[in-house]
TIDRENGU-652523 format. One record per residue (C-alpha): residue number from 1; residue in three letters; x, y, z. Coordinates in nm, 4 decimals. Example, Ala and Ser with C-alpha at 12.3 -4.5 7.8 and 13.67 -1.06 7.14 Angstrom:
+-----+------+----------+----------+----------+
| pos | code |     east |    north |       up |
+-----+------+----------+----------+----------+
|   1 |  ALA |   1.2300 |  -0.4500 |   0.7800 |
|   2 |  SER |   1.3670 |  -0.1060 |   0.7140 |
+-----+------+----------+----------+----------+
This chain:
+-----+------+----------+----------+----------+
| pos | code |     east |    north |       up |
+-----+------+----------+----------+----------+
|   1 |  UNK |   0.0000 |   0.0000 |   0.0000 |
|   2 |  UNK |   0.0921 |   0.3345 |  -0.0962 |
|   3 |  UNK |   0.0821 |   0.6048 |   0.2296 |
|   4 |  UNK |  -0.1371 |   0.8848 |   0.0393 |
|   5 |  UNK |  -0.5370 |   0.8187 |   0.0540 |
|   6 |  UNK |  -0.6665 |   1.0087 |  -0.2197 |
|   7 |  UNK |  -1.0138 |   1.0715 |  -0.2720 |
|   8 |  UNK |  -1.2241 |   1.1041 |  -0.5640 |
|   9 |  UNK |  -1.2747 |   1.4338 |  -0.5210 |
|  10 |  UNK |  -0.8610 |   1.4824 |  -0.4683 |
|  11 |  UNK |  -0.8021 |   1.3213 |  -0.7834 |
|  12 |  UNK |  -1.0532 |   1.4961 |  -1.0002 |
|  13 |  UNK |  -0.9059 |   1.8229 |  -0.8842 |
|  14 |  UNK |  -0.5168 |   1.7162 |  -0.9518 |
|  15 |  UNK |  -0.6622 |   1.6068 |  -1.3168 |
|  16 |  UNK |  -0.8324 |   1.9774 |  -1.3468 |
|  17 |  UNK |  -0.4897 |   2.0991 |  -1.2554 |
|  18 |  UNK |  -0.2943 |   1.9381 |  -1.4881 |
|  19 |  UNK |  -0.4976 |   1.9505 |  -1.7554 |
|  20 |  UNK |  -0.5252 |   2.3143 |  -1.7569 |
|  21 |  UNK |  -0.2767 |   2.3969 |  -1.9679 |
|  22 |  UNK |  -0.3872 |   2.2014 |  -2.2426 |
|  23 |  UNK |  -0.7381 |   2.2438 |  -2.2353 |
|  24 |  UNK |  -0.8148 |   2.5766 |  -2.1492 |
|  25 |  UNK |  -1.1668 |   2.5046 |  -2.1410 |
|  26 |  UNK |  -1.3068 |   2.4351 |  -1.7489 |
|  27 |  UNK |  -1.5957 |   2.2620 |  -1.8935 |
|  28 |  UNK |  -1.4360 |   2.0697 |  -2.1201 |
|  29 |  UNK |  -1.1725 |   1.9416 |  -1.8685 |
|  30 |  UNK |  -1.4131 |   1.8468 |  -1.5976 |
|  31 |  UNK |  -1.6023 |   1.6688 |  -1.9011 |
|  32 |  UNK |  -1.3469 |   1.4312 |  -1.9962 |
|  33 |  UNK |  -1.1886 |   1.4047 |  -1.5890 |
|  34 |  UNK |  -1.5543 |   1.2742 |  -1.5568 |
|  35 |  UNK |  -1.5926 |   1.0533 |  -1.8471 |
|  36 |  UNK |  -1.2474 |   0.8697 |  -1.7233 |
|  37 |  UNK |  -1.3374 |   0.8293 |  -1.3797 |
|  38 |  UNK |  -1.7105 |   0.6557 |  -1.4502 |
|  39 |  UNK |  -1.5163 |   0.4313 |  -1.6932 |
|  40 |  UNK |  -1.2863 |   0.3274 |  -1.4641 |
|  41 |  UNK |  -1.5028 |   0.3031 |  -1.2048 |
|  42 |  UNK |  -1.8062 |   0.1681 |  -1.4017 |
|  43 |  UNK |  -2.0225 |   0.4523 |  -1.2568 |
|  44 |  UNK |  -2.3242 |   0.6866 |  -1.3405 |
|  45 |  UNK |  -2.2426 |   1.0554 |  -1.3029 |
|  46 |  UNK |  -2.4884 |   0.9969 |  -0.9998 |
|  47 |  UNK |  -2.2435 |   0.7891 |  -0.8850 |
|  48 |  UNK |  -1.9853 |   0.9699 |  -0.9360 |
|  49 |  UNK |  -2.1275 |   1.2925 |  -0.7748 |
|  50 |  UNK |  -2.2524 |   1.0833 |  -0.4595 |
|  51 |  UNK |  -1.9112 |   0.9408 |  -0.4342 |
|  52 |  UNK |  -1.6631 |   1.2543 |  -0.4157 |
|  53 |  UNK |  -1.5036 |   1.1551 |  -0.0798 |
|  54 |  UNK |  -1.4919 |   0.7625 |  -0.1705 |
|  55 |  UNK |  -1.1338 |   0.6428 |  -0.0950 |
|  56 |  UNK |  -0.9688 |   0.5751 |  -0.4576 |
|  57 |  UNK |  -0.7398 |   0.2622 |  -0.4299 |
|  58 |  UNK |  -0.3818 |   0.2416 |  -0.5626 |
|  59 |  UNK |  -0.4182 |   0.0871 |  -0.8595 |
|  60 |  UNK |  -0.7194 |   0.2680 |  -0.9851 |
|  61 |  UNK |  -0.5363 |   0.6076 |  -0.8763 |
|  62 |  UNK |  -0.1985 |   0.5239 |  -1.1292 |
|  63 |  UNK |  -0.4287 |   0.4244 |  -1.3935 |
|  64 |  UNK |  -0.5715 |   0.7385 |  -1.3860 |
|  65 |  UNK |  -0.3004 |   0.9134 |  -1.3479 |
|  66 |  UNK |  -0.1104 |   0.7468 |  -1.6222 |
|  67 |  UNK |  -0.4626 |   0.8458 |  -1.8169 |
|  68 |  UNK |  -0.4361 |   1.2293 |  -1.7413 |
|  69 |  UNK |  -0.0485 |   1.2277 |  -1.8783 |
|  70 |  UNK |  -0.1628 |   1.0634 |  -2.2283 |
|  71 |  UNK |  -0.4501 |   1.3227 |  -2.2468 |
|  72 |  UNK |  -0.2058 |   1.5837 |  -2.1707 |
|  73 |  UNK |  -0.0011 |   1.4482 |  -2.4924 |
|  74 |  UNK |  -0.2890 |   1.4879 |  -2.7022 |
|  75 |  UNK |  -0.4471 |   1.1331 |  -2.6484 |
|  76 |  UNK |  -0.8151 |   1.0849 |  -2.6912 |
|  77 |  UNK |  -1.0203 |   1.0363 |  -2.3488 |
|  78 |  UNK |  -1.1442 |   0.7309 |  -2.4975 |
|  79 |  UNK |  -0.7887 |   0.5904 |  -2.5732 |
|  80 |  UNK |  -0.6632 |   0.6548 |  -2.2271 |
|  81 |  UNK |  -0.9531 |   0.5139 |  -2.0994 |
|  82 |  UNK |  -0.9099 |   0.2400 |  -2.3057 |
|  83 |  UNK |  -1.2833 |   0.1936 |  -2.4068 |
|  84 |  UNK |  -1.5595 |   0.3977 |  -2.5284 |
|  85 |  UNK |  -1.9560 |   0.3920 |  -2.4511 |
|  86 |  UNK |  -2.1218 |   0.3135 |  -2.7431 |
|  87 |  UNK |  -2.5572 |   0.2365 |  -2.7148 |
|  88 |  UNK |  -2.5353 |   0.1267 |  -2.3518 |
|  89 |  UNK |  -2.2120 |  -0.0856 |  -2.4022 |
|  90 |  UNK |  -1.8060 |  -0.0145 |  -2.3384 |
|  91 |  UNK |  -1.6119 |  -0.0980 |  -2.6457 |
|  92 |  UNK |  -1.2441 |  -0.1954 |  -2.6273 |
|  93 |  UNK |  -1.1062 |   0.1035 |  -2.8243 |
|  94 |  UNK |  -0.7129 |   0.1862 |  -2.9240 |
|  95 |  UNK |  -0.5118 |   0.3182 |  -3.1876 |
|  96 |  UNK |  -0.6103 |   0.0572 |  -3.4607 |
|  97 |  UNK |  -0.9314 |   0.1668 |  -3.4467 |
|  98 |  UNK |  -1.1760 |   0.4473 |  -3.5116 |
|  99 |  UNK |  -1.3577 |   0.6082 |  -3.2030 |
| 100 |  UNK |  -1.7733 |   0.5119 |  -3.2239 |
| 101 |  UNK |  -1.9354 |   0.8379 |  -3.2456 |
| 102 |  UNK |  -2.2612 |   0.9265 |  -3.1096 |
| 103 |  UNK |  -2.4243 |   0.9934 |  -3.4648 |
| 104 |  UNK |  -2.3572 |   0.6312 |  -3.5290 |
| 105 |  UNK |  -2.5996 |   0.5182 |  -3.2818 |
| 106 |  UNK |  -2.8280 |   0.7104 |  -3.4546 |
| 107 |  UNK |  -2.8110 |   0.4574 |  -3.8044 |
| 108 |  UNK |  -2.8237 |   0.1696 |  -3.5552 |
| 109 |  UNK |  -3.1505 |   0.2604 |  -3.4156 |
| 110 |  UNK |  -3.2643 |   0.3215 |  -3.8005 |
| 111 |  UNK |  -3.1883 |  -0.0571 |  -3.8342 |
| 112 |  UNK |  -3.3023 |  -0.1477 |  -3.5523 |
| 113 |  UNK |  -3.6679 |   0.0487 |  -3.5737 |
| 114 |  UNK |  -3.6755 |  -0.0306 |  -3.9402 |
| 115 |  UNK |  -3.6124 |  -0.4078 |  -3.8180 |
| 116 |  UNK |  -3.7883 |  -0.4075 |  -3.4857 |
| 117 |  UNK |  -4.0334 |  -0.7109 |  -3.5850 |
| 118 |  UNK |  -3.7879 |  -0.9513 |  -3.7516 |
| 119 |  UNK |  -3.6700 |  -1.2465 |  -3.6012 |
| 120 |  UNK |  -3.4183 |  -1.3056 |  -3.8834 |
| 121 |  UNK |  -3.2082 |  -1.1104 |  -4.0470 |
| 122 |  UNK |  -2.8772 |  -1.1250 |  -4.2508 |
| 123 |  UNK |  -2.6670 |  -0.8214 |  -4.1950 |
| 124 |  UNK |  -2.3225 |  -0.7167 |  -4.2986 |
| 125 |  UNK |  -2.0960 |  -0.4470 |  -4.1677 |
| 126 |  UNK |  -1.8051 |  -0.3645 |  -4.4367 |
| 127 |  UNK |  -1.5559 |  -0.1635 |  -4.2102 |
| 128 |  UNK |  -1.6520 |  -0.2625 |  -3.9122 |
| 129 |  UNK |  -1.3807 |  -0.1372 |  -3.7001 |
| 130 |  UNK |  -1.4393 |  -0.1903 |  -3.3312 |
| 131 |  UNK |  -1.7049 |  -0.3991 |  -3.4134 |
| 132 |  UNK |  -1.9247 |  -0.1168 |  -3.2405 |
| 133 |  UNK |  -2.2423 |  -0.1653 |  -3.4897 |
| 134 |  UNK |  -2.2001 |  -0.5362 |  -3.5518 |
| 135 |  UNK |  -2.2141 |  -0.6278 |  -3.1868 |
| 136 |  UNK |  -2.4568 |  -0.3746 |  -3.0848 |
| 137 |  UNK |  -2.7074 |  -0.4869 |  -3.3563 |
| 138 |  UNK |  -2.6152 |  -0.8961 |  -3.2312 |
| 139 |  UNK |  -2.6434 |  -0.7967 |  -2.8556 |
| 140 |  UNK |  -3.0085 |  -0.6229 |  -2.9199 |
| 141 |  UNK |  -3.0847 |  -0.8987 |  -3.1855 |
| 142 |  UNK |  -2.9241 |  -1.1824 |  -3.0620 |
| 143 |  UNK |  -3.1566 |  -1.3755 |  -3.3409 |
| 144 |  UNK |  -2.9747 |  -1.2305 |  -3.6204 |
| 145 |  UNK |  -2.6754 |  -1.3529 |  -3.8123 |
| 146 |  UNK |  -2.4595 |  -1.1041 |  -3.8016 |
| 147 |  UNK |  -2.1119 |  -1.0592 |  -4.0645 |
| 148 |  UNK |  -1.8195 |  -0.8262 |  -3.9756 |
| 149 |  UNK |  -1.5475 |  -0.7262 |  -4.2222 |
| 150 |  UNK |  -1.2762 |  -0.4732 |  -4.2250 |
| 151 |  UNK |  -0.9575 |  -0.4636 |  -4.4807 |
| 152 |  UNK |  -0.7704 |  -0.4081 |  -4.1396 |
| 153 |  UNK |  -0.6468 |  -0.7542 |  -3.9609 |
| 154 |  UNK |  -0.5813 |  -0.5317 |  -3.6626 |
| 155 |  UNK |  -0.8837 |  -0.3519 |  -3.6200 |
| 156 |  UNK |  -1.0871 |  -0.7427 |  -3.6688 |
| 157 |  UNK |  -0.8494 |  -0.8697 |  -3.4128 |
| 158 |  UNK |  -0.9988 |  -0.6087 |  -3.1500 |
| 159 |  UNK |  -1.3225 |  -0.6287 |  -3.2923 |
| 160 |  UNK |  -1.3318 |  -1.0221 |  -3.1813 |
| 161 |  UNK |  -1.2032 |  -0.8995 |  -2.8095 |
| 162 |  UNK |  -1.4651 |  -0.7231 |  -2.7692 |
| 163 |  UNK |  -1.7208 |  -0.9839 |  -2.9132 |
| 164 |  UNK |  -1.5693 |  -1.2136 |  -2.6518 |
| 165 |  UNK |  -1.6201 |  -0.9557 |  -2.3584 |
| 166 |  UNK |  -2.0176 |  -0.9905 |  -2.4320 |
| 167 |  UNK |  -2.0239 |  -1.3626 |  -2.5416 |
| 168 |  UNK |  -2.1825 |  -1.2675 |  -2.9305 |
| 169 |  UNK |  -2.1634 |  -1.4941 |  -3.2124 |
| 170 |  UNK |  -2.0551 |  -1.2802 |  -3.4715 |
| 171 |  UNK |  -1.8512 |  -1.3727 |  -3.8161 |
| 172 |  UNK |  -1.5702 |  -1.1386 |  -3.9037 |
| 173 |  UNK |  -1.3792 |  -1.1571 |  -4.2486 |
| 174 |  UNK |  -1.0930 |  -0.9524 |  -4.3478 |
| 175 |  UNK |  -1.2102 |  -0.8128 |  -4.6855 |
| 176 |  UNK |  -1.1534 |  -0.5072 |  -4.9239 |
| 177 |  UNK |  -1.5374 |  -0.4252 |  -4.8766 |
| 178 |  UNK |  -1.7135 |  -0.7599 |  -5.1067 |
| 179 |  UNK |  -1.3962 |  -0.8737 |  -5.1910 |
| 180 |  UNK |  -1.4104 |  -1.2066 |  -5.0126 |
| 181 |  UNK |  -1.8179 |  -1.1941 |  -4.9408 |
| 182 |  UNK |  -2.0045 |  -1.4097 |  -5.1148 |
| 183 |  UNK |  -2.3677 |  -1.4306 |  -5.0532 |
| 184 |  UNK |  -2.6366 |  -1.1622 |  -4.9803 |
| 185 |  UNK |  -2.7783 |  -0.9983 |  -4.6883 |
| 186 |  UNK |  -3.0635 |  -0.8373 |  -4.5908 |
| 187 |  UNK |  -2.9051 |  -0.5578 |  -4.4032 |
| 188 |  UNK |  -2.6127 |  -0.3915 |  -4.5745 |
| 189 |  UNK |  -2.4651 |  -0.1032 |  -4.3120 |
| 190 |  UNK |  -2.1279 |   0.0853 |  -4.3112 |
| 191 |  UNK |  -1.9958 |   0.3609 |  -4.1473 |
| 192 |  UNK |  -1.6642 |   0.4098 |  -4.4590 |
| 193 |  UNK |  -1.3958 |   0.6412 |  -4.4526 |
| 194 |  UNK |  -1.5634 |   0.9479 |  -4.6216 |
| 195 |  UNK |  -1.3506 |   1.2469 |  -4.5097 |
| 196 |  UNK |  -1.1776 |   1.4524 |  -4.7669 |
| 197 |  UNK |  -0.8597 |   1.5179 |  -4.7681 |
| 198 |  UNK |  -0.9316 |   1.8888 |  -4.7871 |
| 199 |  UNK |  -1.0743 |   1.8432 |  -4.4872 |
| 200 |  UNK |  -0.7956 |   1.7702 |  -4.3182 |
| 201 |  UNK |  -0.6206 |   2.1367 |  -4.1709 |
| 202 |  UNK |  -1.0366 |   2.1603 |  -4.0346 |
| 203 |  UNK |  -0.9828 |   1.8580 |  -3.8121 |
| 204 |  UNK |  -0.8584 |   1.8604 |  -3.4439 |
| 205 |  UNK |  -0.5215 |   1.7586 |  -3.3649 |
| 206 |  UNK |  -0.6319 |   1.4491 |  -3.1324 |
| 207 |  UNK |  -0.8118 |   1.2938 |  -3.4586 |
| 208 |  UNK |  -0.5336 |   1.3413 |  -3.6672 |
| 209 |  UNK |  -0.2355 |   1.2414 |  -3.4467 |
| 210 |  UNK |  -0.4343 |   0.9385 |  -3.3276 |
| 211 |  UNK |  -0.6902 |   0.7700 |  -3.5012 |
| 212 |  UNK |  -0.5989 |   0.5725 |  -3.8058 |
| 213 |  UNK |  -0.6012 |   0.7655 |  -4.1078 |
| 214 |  UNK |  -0.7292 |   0.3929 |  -4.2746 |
| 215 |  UNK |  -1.0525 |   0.4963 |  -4.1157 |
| 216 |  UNK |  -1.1159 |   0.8499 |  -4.1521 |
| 217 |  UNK |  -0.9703 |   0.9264 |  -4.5157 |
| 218 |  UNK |  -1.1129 |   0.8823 |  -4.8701 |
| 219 |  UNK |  -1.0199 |   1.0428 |  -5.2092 |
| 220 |  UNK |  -1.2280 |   1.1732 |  -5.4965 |
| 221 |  UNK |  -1.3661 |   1.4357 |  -5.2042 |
| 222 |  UNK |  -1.4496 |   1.1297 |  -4.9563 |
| 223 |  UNK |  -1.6668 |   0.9451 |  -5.1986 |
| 224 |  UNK |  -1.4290 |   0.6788 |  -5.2976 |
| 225 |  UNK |  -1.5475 |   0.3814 |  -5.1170 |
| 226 |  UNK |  -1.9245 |   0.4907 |  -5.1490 |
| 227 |  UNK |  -1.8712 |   0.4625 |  -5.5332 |
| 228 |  UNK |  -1.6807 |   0.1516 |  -5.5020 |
| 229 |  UNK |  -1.9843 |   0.0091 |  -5.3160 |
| 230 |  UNK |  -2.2544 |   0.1568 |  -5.5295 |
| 231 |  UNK |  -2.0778 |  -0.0879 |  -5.7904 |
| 232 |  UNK |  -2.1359 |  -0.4181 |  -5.6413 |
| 233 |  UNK |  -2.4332 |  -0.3252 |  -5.3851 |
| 234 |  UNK |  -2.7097 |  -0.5148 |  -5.5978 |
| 235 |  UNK |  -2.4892 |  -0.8298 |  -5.6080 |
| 236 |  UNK |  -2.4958 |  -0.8703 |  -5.2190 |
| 237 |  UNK |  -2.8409 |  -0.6904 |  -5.1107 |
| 238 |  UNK |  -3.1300 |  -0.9446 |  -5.0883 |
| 239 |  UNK |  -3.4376 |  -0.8625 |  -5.2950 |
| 240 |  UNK |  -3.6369 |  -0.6024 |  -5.0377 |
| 241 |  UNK |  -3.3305 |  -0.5472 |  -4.8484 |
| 242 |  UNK |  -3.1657 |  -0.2331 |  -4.7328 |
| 243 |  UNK |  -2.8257 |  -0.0816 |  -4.6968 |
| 244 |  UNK |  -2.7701 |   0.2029 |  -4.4432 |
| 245 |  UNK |  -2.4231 |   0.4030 |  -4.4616 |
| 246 |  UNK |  -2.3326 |   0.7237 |  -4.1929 |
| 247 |  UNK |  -2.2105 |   1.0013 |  -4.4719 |
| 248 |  UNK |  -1.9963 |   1.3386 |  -4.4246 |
| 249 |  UNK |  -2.2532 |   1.6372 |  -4.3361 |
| 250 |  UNK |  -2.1781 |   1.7923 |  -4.7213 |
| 251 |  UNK |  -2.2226 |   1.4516 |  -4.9455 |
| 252 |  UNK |  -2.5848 |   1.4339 |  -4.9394 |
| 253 |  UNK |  -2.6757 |   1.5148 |  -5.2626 |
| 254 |  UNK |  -2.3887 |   1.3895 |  -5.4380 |
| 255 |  UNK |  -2.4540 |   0.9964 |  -5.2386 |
| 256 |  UNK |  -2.8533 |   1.0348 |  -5.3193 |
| 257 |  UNK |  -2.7585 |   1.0955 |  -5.6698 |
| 258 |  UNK |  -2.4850 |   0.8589 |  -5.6881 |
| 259 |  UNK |  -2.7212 |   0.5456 |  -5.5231 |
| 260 |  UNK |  -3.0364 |   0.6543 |  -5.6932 |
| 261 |  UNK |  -2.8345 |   0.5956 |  -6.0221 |
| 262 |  UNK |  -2.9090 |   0.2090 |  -5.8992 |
| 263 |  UNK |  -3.1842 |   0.0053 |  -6.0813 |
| 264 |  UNK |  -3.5182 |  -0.0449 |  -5.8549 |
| 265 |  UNK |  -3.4025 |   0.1344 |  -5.5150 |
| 266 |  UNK |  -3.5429 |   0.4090 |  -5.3521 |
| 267 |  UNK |  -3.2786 |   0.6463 |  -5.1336 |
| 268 |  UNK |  -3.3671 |   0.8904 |  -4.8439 |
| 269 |  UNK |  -3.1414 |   1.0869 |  -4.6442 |
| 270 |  UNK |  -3.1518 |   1.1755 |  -4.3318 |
| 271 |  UNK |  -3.0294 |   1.3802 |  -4.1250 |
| 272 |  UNK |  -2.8700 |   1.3425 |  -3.7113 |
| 273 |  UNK |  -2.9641 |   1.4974 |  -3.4089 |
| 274 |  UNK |  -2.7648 |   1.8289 |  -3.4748 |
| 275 |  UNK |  -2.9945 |   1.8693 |  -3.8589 |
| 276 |  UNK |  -2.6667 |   1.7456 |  -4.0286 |
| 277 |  UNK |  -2.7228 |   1.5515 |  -4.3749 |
| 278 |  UNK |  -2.5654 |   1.2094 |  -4.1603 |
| 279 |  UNK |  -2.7429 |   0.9228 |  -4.2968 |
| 280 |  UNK |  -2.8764 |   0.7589 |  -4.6036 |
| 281 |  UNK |  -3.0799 |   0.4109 |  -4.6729 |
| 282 |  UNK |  -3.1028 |   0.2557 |  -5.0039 |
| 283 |  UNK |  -3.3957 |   0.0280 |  -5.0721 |
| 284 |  UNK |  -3.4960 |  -0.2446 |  -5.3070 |
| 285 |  UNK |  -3.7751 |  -0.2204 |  -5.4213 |
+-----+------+----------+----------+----------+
């Protein structure tokens, strides 16, 4: 045992304090102080507010510590943390992977409400990094068959940790989007790289220093991979199926254009919580 007895309150003030010179921001620095210590502690912010003069132990005071010194390098809350919430779950999330985003919860529950009375249902997520809309779709529909793929070996092999952490039964293939798919599904969904690369001096530092540029970056103004789909969608969507992909807030019209080019689908956008163009479903019909 260590002779200091921190509590949680101590420690959330020594994080304020050295995180102020890098985020100048109160708000923000309390934000992600509290988003590391209910992570670590597997708390509520209720819990966390009722628990301000709760003894930390040892180990769970380092590990935050050693959290606070990789934020202060630029680090990602998430990656110091070393998971991220993601619809009601904790996702093993590092360096070979994206971050799950909040908007992306919002095409899951599209699927999911579009889906709400099937039993069965094929579905395949091309890119699926973490695995954070694969598993969540197998957790809440553990009926489903559910296919992930990714072009990145690294990201699948964190993707099947955290399929093991909830026990879901849920095929990953390495593939160059259909590559290596054969079949069709019901459910097509993908969250693709669709940034542009013009994009890039816009973006913050913690994005671009940290999260794999294999995720984030496409060419032809981020509408690379979206065209490469469009090509052989119709050879892997079943007949009255649907695919679902999250888009950049600008590609709207250029991806309803682009998919409605398709023989026999319908297309609608839609947009996210913040009235940003974010999603868009194409249909057979």
């Amino acid at each position: 045992m260590m002779d200091e007895q921190w509590t949680i309150e101590a420690v959330r003030d020594w994080g304020d304090w050295q995180l102020e010179p890098y985020i100048h921001d109160k708000t923000e620095r309390l934000a992600q102080i509290d988003y590391l210590l209910t992570g670590m502690m597997a708390w509520n912010y209720s819990q966390l507010a009722n628990n301000l003069y709760t003894i930390l132990e040892d180990e769970k005071r380092l590990r935050f510590m050693v959290a606070i010194r990789a934020i202060k390098g630029g680090q990602p809350v998430q990656y110091a943390l070393g998971h991220a919430a993601f619809y009601g779950r904790e996702f093993a999330v590092d360096r070979r992977v994206l971050i799950p985003r909040q908007e992306t919860e919002e095409l899951v529950e599209w699927i999911l409400t579009d889906y709400a009375k099937h039993e069965s249902v094929s579905i395949l997520d091309i890119g699926t990094g973490s695995g954070a809309i694969a598993l969540t779709l197998a957790a809440e529909k553990p009926t489903w068959q559910v296919t992930a793929s990714d072009i990145s070996a690294d990201a699948l092999e964190l993707a099947q940790i955290n399929a093991t952490q909830y026990a879901l039964d849920v095929d990953f293939i390495e593939s160059d989007l259909f590559a290596k798919l054969d079949g069709t599904f019901d459910v097509i969904v993908s969250n693709p790289p669709y940034i542009s690369e013009a994009e890039r001096n816009e973006m913050d530092d913690s994005v671009l220093l940290f999260e794999p540029d294999l995720a984030l970056f496409a060419d032809d103004e981020g509408l690379a991979l979206y065209k490469r789909i469009a090509t052989d969608l119709l050879n892997h969507l079943s007949l009255a199926g649907s695919a679902y992909f999250e888009i950049g807030y600008q590609q709207g019209p250029a991806l309803q254009k682009l998919f409605a080019d398709l023989p026999d689908v319908s297309v609608e956008l839609r947009q996210d919580m913040s009235g940003h163009d974010r999603m868009i479903k194409v249909s057979r019909r």
